[in-house]
C-alpha positions as CSV (number, residue, x, y, z in Angstrom):
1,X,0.0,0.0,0.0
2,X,1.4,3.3,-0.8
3,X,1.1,6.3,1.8
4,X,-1.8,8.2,2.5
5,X,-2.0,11.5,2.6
6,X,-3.0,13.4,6.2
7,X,-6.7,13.8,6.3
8,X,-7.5,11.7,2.6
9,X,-9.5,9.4,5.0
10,X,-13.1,9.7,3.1
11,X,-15.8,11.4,5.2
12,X,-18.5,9.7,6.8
13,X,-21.3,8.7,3.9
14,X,-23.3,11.7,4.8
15,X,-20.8,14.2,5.2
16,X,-19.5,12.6,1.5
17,X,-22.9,13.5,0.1
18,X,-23.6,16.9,1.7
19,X,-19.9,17.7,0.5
20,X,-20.4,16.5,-3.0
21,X,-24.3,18.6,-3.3
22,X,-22.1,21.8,-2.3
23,X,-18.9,21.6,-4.1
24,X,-20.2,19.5,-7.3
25,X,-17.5,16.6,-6.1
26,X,-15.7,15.5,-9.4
27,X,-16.8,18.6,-11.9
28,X,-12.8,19.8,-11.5
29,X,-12.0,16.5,-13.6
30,X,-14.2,17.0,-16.4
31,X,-12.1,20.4,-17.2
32,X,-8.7,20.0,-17.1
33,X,-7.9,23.3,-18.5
34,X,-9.8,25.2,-15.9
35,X,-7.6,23.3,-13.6
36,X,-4.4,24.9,-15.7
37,X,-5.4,28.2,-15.2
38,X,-5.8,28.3,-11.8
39,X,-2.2,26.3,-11.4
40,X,-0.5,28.7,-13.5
41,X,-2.8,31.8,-11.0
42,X,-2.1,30.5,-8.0
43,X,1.6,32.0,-6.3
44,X,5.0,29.4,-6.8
45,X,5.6,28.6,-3.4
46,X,9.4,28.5,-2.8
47,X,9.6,25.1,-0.8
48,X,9.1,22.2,-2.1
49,X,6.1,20.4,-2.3
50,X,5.8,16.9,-3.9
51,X,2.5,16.1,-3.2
52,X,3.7,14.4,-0.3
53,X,4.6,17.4,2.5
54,X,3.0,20.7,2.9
55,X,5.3,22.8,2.0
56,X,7.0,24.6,5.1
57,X,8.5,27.8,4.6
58,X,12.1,29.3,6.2
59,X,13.1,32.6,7.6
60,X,14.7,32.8,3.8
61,X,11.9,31.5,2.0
62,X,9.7,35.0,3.6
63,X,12.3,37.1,3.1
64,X,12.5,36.0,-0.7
65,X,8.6,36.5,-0.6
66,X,9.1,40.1,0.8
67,X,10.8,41.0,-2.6
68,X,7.3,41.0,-4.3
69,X,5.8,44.4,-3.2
70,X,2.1,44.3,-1.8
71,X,0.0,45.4,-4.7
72,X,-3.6,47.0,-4.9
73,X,-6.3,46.7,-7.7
74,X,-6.9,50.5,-6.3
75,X,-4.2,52.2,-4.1
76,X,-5.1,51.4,-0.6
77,X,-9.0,50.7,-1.1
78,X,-8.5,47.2,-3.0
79,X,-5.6,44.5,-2.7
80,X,-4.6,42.7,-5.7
81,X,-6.3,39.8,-4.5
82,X,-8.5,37.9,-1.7
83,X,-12.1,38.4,-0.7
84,X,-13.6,42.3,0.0
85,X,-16.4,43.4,1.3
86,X,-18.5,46.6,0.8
87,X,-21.3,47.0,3.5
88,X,-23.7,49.5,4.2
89,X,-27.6,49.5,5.2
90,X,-30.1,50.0,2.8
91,X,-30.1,52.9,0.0
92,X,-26.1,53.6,1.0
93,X,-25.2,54.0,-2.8
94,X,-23.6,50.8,-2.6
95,X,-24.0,49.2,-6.0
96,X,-23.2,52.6,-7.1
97,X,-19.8,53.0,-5.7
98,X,-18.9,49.1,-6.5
99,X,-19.7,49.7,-10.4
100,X,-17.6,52.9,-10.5
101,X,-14.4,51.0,-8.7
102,X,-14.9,48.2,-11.2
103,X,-15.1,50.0,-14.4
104,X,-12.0,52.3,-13.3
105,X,-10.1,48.9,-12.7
106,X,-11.1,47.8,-16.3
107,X,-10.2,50.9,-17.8
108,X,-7.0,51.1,-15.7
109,X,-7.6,55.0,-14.8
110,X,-7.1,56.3,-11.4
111,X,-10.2,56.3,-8.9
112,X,-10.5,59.6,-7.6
113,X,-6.8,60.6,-6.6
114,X,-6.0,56.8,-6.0
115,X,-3.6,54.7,-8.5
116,X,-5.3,52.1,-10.3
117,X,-3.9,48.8,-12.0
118,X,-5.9,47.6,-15.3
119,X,-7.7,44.1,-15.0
120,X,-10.4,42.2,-16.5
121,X,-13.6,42.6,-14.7
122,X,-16.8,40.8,-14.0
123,X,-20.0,42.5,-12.5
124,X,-22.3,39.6,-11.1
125,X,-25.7,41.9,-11.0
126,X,-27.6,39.6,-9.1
127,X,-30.3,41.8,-8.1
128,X,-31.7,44.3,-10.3
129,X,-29.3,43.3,-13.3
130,X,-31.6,45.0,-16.0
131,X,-31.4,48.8,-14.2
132,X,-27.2,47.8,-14.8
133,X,-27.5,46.7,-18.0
134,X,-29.3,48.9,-19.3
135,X,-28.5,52.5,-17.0
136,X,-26.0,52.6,-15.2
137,X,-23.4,50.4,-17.1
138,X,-24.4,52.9,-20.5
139,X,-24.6,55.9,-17.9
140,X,-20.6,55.7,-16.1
141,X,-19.5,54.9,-19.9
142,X,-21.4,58.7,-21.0
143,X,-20.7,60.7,-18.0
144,X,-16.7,59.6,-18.1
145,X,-16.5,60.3,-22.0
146,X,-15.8,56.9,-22.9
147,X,-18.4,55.3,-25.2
148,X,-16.3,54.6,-28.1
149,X,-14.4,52.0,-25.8
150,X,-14.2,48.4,-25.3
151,X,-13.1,47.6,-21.6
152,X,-12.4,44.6,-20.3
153,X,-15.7,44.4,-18.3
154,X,-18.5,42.2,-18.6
155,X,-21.8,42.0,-16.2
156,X,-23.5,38.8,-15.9
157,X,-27.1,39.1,-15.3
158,X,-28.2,35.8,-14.6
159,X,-28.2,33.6,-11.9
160,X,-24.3,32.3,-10.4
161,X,-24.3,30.6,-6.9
162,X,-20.2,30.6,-6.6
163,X,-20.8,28.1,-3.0
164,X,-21.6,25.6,-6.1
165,X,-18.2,24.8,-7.9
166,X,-19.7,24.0,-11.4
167,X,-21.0,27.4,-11.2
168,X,-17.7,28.5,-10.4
169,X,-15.7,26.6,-13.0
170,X,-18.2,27.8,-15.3
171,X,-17.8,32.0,-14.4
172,X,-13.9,31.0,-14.8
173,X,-14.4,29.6,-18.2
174,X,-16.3,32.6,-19.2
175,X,-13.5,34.9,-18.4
176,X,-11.4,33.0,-20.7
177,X,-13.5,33.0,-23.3
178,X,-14.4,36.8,-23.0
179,X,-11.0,37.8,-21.8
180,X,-8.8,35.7,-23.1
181,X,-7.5,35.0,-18.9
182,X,-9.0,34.6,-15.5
183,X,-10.9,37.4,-14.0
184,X,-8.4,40.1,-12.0
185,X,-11.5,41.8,-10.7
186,X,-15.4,39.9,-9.4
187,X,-18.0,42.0,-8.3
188,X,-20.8,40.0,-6.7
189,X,-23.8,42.0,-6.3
190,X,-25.4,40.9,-3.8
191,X,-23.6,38.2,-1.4
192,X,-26.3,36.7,-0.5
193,X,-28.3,35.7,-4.4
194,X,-24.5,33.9,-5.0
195,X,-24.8,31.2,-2.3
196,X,-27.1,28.4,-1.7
197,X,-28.8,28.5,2.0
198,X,-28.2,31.3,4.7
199,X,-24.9,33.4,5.5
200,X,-25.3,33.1,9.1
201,X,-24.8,29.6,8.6
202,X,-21.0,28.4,9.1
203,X,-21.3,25.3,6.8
204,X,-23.0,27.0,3.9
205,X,-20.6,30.0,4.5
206,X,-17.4,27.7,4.3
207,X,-18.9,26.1,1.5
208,X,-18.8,29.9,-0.6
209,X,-15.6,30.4,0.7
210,X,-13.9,27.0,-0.2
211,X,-15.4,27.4,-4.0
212,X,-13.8,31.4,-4.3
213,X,-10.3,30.4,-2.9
214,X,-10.4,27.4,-5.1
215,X,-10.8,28.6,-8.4
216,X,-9.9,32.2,-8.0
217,X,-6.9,31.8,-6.2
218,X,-5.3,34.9,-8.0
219,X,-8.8,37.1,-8.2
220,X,-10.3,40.0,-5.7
221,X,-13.8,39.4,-5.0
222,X,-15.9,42.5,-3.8
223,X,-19.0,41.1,-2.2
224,X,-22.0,44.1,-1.4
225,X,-24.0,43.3,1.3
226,X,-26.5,45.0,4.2
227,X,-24.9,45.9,7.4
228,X,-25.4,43.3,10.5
229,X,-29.1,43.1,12.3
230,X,-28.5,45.6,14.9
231,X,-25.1,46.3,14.5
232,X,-24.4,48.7,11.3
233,X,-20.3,48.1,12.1
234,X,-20.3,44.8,10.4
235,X,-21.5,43.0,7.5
236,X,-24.4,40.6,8.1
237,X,-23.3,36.9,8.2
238,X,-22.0,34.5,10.2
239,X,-18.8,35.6,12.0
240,X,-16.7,33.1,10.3
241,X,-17.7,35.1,7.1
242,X,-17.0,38.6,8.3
243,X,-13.4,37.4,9.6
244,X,-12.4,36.0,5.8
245,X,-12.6,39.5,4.5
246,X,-9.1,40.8,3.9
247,X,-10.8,43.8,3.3
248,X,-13.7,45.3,4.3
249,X,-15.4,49.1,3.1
250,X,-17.7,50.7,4.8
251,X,-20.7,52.9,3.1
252,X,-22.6,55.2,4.9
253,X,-25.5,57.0,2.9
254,X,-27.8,60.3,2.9
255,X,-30.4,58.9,0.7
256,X,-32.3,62.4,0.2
257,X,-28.9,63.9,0.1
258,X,-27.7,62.0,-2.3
259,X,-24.5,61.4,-0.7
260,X,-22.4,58.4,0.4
261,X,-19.6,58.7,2.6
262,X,-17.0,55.2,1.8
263,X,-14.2,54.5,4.6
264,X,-12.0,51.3,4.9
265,X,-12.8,49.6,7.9
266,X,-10.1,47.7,7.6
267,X,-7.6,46.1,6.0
268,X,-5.7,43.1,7.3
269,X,-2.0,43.6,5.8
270,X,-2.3,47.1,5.8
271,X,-3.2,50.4,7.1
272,X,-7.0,51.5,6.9
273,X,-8.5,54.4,7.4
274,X,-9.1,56.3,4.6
275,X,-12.6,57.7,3.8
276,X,-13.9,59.8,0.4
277,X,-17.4,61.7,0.4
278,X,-19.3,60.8,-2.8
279,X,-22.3,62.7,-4.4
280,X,-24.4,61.1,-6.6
281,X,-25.2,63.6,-10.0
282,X,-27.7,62.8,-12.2
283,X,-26.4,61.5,-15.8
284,X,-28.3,60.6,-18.6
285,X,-27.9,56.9,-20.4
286,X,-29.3,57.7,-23.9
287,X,-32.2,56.0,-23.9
288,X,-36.3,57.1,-23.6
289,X,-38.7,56.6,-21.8
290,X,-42.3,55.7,-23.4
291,X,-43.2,59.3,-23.2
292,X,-40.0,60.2,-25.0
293,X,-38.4,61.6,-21.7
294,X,-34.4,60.9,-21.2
295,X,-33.7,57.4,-18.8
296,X,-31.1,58.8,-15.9
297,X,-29.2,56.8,-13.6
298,X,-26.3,58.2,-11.0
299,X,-23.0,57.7,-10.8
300,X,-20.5,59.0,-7.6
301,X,-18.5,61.9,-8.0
302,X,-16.3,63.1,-5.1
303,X,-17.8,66.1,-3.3
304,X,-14.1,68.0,-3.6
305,X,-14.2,67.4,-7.3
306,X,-16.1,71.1,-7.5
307,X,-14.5,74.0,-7.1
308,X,-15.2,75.7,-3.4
309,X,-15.1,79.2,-1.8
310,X,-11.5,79.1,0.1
311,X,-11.0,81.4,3.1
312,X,-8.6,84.7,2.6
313,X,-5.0,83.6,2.9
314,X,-3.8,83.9,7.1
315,X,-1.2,86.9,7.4
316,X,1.5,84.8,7.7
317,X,0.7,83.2,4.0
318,X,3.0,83.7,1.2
319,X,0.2,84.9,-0.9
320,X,0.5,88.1,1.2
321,X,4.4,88.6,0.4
322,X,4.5,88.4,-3.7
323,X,5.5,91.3,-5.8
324,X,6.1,92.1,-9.3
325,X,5.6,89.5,-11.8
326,X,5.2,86.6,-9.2
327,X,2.3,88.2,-7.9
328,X,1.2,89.0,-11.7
329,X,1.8,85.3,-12.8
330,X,-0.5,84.5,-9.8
331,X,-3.5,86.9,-10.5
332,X,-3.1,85.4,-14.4
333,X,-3.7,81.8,-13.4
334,X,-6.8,82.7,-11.3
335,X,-8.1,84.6,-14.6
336,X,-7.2,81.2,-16.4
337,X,-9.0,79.1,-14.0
338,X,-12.2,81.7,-14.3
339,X,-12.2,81.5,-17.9
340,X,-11.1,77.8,-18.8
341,X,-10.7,75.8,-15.7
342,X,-11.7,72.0,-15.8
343,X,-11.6,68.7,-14.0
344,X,-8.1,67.1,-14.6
345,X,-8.3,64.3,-17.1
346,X,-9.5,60.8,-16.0
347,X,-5.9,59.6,-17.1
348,X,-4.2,62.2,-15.1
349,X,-5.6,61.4,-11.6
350,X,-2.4,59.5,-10.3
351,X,0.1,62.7,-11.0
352,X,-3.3,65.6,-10.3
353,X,-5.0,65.7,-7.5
354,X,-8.9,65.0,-8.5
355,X,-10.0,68.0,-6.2
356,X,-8.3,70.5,-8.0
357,X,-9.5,72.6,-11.3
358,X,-6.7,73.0,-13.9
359,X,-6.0,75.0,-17.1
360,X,-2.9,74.2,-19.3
361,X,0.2,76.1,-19.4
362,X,-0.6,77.7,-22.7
363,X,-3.7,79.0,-21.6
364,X,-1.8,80.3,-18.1
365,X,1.3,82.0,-20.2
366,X,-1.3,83.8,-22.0
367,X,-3.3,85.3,-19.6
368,X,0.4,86.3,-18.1
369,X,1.1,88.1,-21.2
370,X,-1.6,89.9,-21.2
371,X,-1.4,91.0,-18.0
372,X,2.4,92.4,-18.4
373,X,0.8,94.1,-21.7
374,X,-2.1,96.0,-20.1
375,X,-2.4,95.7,-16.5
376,X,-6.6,96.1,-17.2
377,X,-5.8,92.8,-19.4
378,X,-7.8,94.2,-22.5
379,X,-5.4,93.0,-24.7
380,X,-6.7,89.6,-26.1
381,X,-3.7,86.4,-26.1
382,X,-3.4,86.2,-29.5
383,X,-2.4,90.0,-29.7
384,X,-0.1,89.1,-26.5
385,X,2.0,87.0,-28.6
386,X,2.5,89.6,-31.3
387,X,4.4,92.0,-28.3
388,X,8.0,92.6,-29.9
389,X,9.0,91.7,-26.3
390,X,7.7,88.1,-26.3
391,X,11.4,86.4,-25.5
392,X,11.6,88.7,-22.4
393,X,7.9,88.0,-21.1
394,X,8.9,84.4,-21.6
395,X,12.0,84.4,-19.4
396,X,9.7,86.4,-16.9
397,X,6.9,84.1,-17.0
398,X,9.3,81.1,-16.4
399,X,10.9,82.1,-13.3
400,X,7.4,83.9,-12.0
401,X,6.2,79.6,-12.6
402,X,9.0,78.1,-11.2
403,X,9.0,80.9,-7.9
404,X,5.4,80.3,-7.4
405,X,6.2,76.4,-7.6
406,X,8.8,77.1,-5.2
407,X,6.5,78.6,-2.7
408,X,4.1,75.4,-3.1
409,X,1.5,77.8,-4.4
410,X,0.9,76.3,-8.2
411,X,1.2,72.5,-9.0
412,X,1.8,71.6,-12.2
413,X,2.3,68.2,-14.2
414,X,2.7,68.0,-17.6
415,X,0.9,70.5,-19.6
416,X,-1.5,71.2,-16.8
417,X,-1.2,73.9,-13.5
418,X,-3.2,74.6,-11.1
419,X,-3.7,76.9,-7.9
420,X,-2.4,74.5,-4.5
421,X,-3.6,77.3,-1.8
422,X,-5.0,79.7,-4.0
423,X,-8.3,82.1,-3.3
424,X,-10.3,83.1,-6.3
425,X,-11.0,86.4,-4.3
């Protein structure tokens, strides 16, 4: 007889069966390739393992792993991998927020301010999946300009319970076939339409969780769900369930407002903490209504994203101490910012700050120039450019820039500036 493996003593009859009715025993053979791909997903393990030792890792072997920087789908909101959860009680926004993190993911642009890294993306709308389809999906896609595109995103709107693994192998083999590689991102909207039996059960809660780690080793799954019965600083569920997030957001809403507040309630390999105020604007999707009226769905923009009244400068501020052209150069970029400011663009949001309004050099130079031309600034740019002096107003631009840099007054990246302290006053 050769030697057993610890624990490959087969269950108890019943246990077999229950076991099998969960995890759809034997499906895994019938696909070898699905079985690839989750090989080739799942992290090389630097000890060895022969199918006869678990593999046991040295002081060296964790060191080596420490070479391999943590990662994140979204800079500190979502970890390249594991389970998430976003809670909240009812009318919190929260399908909302989770569709406009996905589709910045499959678009690979930053999420308000936050670095993003691309990956293929499945929305699981398992509850009110023809309002996605058809609104808000078309809606984000208007509002961000971005129509003409072809993400990586798909939304499933029919039934997937992942605690059944044929369901599972089968919402793998559809990322292959749509993306041409497993998912990187799953939405599951709701948790509770994508498991069979109750989530305050521990045996019908391990059985989801045995199916996700399984066969999306190398995925992050973002499960929405209510907050707990009585307690709206936890997830409903069993606790077994609320401890296997390695992530878990928290959404708190102002349904007449129209306002969500999202704030990580913690992560469990790194620091939490961070929290972003959301309103919800009103976008229409390009489709009408029977009477002919425009269809309008909602998508989350941050609150700071608009320009607001800021308070006069204290004395002490170095707004109050510029002369000559660096206080000339500032006065022209407000005047830009009147006349042309706008949001930074959506592929800009890792180098801009999202809560600032920008104009591009150009259109700052030229409001310089016609400043040092006519200090009533009649003179239009264009004429500006004509000044016989236009080599010495550059020089003097360019050192009024890089002084109000300097003073941490202006950003600027690229071909865009922008005020860091400044009043509009």
């Amino acid at each position: 007889m050769g030697r057993r493996r610890a624990g490959s003593a087969n269950p108890p009859p019943a246990q077999a069966g229950r076991r099998s009715e969960r995890l759809g025993a034997g499906s895994m053979t019938q696909h070898p390739h699905i079985l690839a791909e989750i090989d080739k997903a799942r992290p090389v393990d630097p000890a060895n393992d022969d199918g006869e030792l678990f593999p046991a890792l040295s002081l060296a072997d964790c060191l080596a792993r420490q070479q391999r920087p943590a990662r994140w789908l979204i800079k500190g909101w979502l970890p390249e991998s594991g389970l998430a959860v976003l809670f909240g009680p009812s009318n919190a926004f929260k399908s909302f927020v989770a569709l406009d993190m996905a589709l910045h993911i499959a678009h690979g642009i930053g999420w308000h301010g936050h670095r993003v890294a691309q990956a293929p993306t499945l929305y699981l709308a398992l509850e009110g999946s023809d309002g996605v389809v058809r609104q808000r999906f078309p809606g984000w896609h208007r509002h961000h300009a971005l129509m003409e595109t072809n993400p990586p995103a798909r939304v499933i709107e029919v039934p997937v319970v992942l605690s059944r693994l044929p369901d599972a192998e089968k919402l793998m083999r559809t990322s292959l076939a749509a993306f041409g590689r497993p998912p990187g991102v799953i939405v599951v909207d709701v948790l509770k339409r994508a498991m069979d039996g109750s989530d305050s059960d521990d045996k019908d809660v391990a059985a989801l969780l045995e199916s996700c780690r399984r066969i999306f080793p190398a995925a992050l799954i973002l499960f929405i769900t209510h907050s707990g019965w009585g307690d709206n600083n936890r997830s409903r569920g069993h606790s077994d369930l609320w401890g296997s997030f390695d992530t878990r957001l928290k959404a708190n809403g102002e349904a007449a407002a129209r306002r969500v507040t999202l704030e990580v309630e913690r992560h469990k390999d790194a620091d939490g903490g961070g929290a972003i105020v959301f309103e919800l604007v009103t976008v229409e999707t390009g489709m009408a209504d029977e009477e002919g009226q425009p269809v309008t769905t909602l998508v989350p923009v941050r609150t700071d994203d608009a320009p607001r009244p800021q308070e006069k400068p204290p004395a002490n501020d170095n707004r109050n101490n510029l002369t000559g052209n660096n206080a000339i150069a500032l006065e022209a970029l407000k005047d830009a910012l009147a006349r042309g400011g706008q949001k930074p663009p959506l592929d800009q949001h890792e180098n801009i700050p999202a809560s600032v309004i920008v104009v591009t050099l150009d259109a700052w130079r030229e409001r310089f120039y016609g400043r040092k031309r006519d200090p009533d600034d009649t003179v239009e740019p264009e004429e500006a450019k004509q000044e016989p002096k236009q080599d010495t107003l550059k020089k003097a631009f360019g050192r009024a820039r890089d002084a109000l840099q300097g003073k941490k007054l202006v950003g600027a990246w690229g071909d865009y500036c922008w005020l860091v302290k400044g009043d509009t006053n």
